[in-house]
SEDONU-747085 format. One record per residue (C-alpha): residue number from 1; x, y, z. Coordinates in steps of 0.02 Angstrom, whole numbers. Example, Ala and Ser with C-alpha at 12.3 -4.5 7.8 and 13.67 -1.06 7.14 Angstrom:
REM SEDONU-747085
k->1	px->615	py->-225	pz->390
k->2	px->684	py->-53	pz->357
END
This chain:
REM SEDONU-747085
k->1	px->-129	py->-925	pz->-403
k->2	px->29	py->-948	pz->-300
k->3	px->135	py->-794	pz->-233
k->4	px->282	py->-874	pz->-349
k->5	px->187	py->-843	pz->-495
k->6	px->152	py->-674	pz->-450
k->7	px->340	py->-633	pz->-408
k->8	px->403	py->-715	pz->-583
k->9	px->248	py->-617	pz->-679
k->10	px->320	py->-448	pz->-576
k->11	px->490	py->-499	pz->-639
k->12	px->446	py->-534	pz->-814
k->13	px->334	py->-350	pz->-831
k->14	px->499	py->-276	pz->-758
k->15	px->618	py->-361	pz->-887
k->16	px->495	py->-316	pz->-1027
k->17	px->487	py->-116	pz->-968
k->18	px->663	py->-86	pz->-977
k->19	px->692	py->-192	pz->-1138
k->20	px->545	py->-53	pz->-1195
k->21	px->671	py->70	pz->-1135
k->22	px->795	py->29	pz->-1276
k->23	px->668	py->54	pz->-1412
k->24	px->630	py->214	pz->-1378
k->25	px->722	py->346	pz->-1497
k->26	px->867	py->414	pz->-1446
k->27	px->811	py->595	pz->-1495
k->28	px->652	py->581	pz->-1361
k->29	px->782	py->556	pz->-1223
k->30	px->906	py->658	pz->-1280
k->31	px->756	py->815	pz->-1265
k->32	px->784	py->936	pz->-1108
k->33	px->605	py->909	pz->-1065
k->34	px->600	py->724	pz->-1071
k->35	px->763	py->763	pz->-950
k->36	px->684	py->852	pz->-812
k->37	px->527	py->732	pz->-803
k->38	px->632	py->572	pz->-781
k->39	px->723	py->673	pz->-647
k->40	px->570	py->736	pz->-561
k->41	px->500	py->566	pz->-579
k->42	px->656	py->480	pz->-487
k->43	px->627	py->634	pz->-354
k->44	px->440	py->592	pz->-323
k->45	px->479	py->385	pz->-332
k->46	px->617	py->396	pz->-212
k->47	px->526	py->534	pz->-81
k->48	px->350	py->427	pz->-80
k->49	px->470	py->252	pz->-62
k->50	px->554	py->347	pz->89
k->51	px->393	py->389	pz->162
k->52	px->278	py->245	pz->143
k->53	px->418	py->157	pz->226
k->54	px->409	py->264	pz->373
k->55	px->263	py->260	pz->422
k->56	px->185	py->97	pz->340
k->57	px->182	py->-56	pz->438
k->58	px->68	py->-194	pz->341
k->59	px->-84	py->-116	pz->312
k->60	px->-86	py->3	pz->427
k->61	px->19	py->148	pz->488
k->62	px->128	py->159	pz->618
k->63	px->201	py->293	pz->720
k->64	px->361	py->233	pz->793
k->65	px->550	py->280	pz->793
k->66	px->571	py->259	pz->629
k->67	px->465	py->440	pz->631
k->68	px->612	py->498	pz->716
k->69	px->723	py->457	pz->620
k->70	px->675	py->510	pz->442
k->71	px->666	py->708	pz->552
k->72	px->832	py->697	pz->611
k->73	px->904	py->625	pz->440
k->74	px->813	py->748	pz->356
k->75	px->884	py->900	pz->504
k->76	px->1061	py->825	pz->427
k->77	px->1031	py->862	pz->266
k->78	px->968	py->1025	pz->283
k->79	px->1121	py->1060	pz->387
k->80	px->1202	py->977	pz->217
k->81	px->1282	py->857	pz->304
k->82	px->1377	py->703	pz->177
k->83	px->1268	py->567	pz->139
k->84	px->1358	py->434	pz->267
k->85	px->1349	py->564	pz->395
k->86	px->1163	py->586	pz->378
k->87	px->1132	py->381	pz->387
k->88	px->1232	py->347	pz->530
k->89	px->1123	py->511	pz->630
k->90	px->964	py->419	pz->560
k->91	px->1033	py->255	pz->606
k->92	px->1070	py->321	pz->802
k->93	px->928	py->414	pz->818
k->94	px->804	py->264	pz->794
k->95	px->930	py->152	pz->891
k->96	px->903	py->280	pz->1044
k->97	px->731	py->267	pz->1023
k->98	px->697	py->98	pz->1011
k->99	px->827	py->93	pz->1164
k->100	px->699	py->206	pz->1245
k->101	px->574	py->113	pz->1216
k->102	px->449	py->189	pz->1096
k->103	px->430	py->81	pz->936
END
C-alpha cells in the first residue's frame, strides 16, 4: 500500500476519535477524576513528544545539541522564566552548539 493511503487512513482514525469525543456524556467529563486523567494524560503526551524528539533521529538515537538544549530550556523553567523567554534560551543554546560544532 502507498504512504498516501496510510496518511488519509491516519487522518480518517483521527477524525473518527474526536467525533467519538462528542458522544461521550457530558456527566463522564464533567467528573473531577475523569479531569485529572485527561490532564495527566496531556502531561505524559506532551513530556514523551518533547523527548523522543530530542534524542530520536530515524531509528536511532542521537546525542547532539538538541541535548543541550532541552537542559538549558528546562534550567529556564525551573528558574520560571516566561514561556518566550525559555524558547529563545533553547533556541541559542543549540544555535551555539551547532556553531561549535557538535551536532
Amino acid at each position: 500500500m502507498t504512504q498516501w493511503f496510510w496518511v488519509i487512513a491516519a487522518c480518517a482514525a483521527a477524525y473518527l476519535v474526536k467525533l467519538l469525543g462528542y458522544l461521550v456524556p457530558r456527566r463522564w467529563m464533567q467528573n473531577e477524576r475523569m479531569t485529572r486523567i485527561a490532564g495527566t494524560m496531556t502531561i505524559g503526551l506532551l513530556a514523551s513528544l518533547t523527548a523522543l524528539n530530542a534524542v530520536a533521529s530515524g531509528q536511532s538515537l542521537a546525542v547532539d545539541a538538541r541535548i543541550g538544549s532541552l537542559v538549558a530550556a528546562a534550567i529556564a523553567l525551573v528558574l520560571r522564566a516566561p514561556f518566550l523567554v525559555v524558547v529563545v534560551v533553547g533556541a541559542a543554546v543549540a544555535g551555539g552548539l551547532r556553531l561549535l560544532g557538535w551536532g
